[in-house]
ROVEX-446817 format. One line per field, with one value per residue (C-alpha): x, z, y; residue in three letters. Coordinates in steps of 0.05 Angstrom, whole numbers, plus 5000, padded with zeros to 4 digits. Last residue first. Example, Ala and Ser with C-alpha at 12.3 -4.5 7.8 and 13.67 -1.06 7.14 Angstrom:
BEGIN
x: 5273 5246 .
z: 5143 5156 .
y: 4979 4910 .
fivex: SER ALA .
END
This chain:
BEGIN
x: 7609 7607 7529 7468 7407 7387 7359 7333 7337 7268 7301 7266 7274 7267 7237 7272 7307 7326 7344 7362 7364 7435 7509 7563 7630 7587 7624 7624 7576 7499 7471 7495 7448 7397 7337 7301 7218 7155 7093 7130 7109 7128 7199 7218 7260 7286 7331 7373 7382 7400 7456 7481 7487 7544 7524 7512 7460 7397 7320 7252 7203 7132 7065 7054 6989 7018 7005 7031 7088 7107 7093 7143 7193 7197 7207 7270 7293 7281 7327 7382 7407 7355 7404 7440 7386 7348 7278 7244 7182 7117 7074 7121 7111 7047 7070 7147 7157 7113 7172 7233 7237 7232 7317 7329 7271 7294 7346 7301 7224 7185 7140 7088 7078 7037 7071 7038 7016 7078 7116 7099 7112 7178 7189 7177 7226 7282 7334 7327 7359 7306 7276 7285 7251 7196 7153 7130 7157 7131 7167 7109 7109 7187 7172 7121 7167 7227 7195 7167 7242 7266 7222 7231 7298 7357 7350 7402 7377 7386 7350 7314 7268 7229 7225 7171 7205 7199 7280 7331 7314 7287 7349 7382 7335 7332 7403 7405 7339 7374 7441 7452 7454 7407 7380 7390 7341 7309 7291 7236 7231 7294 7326 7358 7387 7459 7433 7412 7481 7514 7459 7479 7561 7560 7514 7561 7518 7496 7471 7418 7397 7355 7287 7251 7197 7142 7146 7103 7153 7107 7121 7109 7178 7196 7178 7221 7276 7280 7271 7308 7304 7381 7388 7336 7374 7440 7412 7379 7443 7486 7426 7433 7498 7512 7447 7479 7543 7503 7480 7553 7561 7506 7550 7550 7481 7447 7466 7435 7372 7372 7390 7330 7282 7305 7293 7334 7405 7427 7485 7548 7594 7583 7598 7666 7672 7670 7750 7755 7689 7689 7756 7732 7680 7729 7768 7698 7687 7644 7582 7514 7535 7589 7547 7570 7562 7566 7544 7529 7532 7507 7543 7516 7541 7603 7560 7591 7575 7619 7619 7637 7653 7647 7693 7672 7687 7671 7647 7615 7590 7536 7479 7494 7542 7562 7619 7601 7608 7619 7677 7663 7729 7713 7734 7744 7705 7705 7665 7649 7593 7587 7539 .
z: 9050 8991 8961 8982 8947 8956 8889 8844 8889 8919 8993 9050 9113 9187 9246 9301 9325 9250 9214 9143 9084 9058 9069 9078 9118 9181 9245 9313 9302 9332 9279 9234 9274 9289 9246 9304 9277 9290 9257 9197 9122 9116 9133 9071 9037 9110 9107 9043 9081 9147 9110 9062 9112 9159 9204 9283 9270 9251 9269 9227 9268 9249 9287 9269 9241 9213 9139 9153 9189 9113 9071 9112 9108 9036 9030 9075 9044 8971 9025 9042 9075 9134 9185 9157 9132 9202 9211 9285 9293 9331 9377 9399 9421 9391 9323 9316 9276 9222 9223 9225 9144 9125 9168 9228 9274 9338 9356 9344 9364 9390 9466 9486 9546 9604 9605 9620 9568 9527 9575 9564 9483 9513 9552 9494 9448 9490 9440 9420 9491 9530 9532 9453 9454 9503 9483 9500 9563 9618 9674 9702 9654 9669 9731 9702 9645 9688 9738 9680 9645 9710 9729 9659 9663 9621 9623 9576 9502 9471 9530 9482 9516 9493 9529 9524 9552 9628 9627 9672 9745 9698 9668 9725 9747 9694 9695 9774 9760 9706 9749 9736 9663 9602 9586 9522 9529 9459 9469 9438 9436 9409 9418 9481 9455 9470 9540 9552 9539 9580 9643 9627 9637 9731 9715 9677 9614 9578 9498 9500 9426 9392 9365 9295 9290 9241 9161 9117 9052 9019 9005 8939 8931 8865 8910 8965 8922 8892 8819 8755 8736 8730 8791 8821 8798 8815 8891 8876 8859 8918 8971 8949 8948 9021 9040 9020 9048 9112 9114 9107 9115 9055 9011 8933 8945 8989 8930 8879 8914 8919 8846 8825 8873 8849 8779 8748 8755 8741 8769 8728 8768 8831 8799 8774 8846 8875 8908 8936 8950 8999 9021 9034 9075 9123 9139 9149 9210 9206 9228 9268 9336 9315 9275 9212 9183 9101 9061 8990 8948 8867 8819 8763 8689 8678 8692 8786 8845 8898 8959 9024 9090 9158 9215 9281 9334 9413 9419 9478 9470 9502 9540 9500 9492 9442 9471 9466 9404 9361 9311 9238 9210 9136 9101 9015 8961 8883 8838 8766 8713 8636 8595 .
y: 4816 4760 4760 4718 4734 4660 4654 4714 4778 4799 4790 4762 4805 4765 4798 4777 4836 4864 4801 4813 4760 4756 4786 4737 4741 4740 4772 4769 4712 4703 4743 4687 4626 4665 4635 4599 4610 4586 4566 4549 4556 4626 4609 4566 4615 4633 4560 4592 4651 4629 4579 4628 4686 4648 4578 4575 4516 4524 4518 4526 4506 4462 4444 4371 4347 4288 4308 4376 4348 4311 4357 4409 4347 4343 4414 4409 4351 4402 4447 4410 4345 4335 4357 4413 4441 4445 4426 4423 4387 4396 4363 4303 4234 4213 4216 4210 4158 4183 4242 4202 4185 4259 4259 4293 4295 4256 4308 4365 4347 4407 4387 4425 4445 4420 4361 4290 4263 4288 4259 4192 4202 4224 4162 4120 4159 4147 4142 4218 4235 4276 4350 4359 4427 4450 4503 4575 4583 4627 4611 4575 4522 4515 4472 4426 4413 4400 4357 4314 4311 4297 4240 4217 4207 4239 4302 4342 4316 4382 4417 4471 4526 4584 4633 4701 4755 4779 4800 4809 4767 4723 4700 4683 4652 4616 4593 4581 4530 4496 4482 4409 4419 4417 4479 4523 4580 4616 4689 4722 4800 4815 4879 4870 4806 4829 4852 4785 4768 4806 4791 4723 4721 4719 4657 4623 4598 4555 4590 4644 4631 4697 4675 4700 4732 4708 4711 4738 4738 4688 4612 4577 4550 4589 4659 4636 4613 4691 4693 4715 4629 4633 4664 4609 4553 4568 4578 4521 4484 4516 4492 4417 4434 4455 4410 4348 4367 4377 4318 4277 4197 4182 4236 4203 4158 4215 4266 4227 4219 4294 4311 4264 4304 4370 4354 4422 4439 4363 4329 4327 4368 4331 4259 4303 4331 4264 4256 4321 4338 4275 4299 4367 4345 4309 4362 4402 4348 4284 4269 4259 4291 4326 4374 4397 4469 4464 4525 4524 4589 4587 4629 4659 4673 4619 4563 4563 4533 4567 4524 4538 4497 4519 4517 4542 4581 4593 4522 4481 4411 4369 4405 4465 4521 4582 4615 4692 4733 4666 4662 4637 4600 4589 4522 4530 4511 4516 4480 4489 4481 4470 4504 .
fivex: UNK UNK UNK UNK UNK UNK UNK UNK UNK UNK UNK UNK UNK UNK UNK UNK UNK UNK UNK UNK UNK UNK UNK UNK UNK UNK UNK UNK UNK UNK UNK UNK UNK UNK UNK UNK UNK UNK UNK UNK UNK UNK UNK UNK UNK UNK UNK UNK UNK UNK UNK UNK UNK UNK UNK UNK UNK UNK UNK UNK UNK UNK UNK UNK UNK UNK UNK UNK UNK UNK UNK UNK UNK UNK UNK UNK UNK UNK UNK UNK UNK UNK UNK UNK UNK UNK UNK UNK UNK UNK UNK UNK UNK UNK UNK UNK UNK UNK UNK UNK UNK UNK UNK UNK UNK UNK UNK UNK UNK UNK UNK UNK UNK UNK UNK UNK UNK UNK UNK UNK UNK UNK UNK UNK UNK UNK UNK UNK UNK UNK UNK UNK UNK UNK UNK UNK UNK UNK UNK UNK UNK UNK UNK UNK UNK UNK UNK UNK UNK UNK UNK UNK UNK UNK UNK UNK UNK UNK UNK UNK UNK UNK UNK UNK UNK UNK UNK UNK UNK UNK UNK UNK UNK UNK UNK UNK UNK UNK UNK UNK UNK UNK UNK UNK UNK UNK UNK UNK UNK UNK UNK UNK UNK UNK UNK UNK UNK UNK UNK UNK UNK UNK UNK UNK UNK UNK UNK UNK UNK UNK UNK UNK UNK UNK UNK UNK UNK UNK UNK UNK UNK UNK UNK UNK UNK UNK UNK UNK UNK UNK UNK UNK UNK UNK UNK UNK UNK UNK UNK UNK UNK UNK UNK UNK UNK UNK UNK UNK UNK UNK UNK UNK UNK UNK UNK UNK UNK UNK UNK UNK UNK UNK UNK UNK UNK UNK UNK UNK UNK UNK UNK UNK UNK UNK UNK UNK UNK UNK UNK UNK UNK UNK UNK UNK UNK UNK UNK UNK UNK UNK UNK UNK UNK UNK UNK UNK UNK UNK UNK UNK UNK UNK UNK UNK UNK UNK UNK UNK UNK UNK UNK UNK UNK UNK UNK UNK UNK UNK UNK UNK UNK UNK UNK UNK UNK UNK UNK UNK UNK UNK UNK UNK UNK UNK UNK UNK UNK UNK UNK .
END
């Protein structure tokens, strides 16, 4: 049975800009992919990150000009379709993981099974945390309202008014934090400062707190910081994680990152034989992205799956997040349909 392609870029708008220690966005443009045997189709989802690639222009090209090599890659023998993909799209991850994600999504409707259930992980999944982006001060107690419902809130710090933000923040809420600097502190002295400081804020965990090039100073930290610290930046790829012992305590897997879910797999193994604690992250990214990342959610210790309840509006419909608590579907493969 022969296959087919189609994709096409999605504008997904944010309900409040969306900003970190480097970049600020109140849209962004995704790419889809309809993989297609006549019987099921498959859904891919491509969000790119700036900071390791290419725009959805460029994606397009790439599909563009290797659909055909696409087209013949095999359903089944995961592993063989991955290495594949890293030889046709070395310059794009998240192309990778749009149809690495497309083919198992294939895969599992043809199977009459949900990904979760083929993947050997359980529906049991922890709550999920809702992303309190940089803010304005006078623009917080809005969005902490808009997370009323959700009883972990994730903190994205990196700026020279971190102590105004979480104050901010405090004087609204007692939550549990968790807190993600995307690289923002750039010296150790902060970074230690920082750490010491937001341990009495009651913060779970401390995400990325310095620039991913500065590995040595975050393995100091981590002797000296009260909390621990979760790898995002610096844990892309499977090949980073033994790289990363003795600097982190955890690691962060995102699709779009590692290049798809069997990457995604490959890195579970891999921080469980490192004895590394392990969140499931995203970017801002529709229903196919969150729900193809959720089939591996039982196997994580925590949980950032907010990426489409984020959006004023998702143009897909897939696993269900109601405050935090994510809802596997029974549906063979993703369960994903068009909204």
């Amino acid at each position: 049975m022969s296959l087919s392609l189609k994709w096409s870029i999605q504008r997904i708008t944010t309900k409040f800009e969306f900003k970190i220690a480097r970049s600020a966005e109140s849209y962004y443009d995704v790419v889809i992919l309809e993989l297609s045997d006549g019987e099921f189709t498959g859904f891919g989802e491509a969000a790119p990150s700036t900071r390791y690639e290419k725009g959805p222009e460029a994606i397009l090209e790439l599909l563009a000009a290797k659909k055909d090599q696409i087209l013949d890659l095999p359903i089944e023998g995961a592993e063989n379709r991955q290495a594949q993909l890293e030889q046709l799209f070395s310059e794009s991850y998240s192309l990778q993981a749009a149809l690495d994600t497309a083919f198992w999504d294939l895969f599992g409707q043809r199977q009459g099974k949900p990904l979760w259930k083929i993947f050997g992980a359980t529906k049991e999944l922890v709550t999920s945390s809702y992303t309190i982006g940089i803010s304005d001060l006078d623009i917080i107690p809005d969005k902490i309202k808009e997370a009323s419902d959700y009883p972990i809130l994730k903190i994205k710090l990196g700026t020279d008014y971190d102590h105004e933000i979480m104050r901010a923040i405090r004087a609204q809420t007692d939550k549990v934090l968790r807190v993600d600097v995307n690289e923002g502190w750039k010296t150790l002295d902060d970074a230690k400062h920082g750490a010491e400081w937001l341990a009495e804020e009651n913060v779970e965990f401390l995400e990325q707190p310095m620039p991913s090039n500065q590995l040595e100073d975050i393995a100091k930290l981590r002797e000296f910081s009260p909390l621990p610290l979760v790898a995002d930046e610096n844990s892309v790829r499977p090949e980073d994680i033994p790289g990363l012992v003795g600097a982190y305590d955890a690691i962060n897997i995102k699709l779009m990152k590692c290049g798809g879910l069997t990457n995604g797999l490959r890195m579970i193994e891999l921080a469980q034989k490192h004895n590394f604690d392990i969140m499931l992250g995203c970017m801002v990214e529709t229903s196919i992205g969150i729900s193809a990342m959720s089939q591996l959610g039982s196997f994580a210790r925590w949980l950032d799956l907010d990426g489409n309840v984020l959006l004023a509006a998702d143009p897909f419909s897939g696993v269900g997040n109601q405050a935090g608590e994510i809802i596997l579907l029974d549906k063979p493969g993703l369960g994903v349909v068009k909204r």
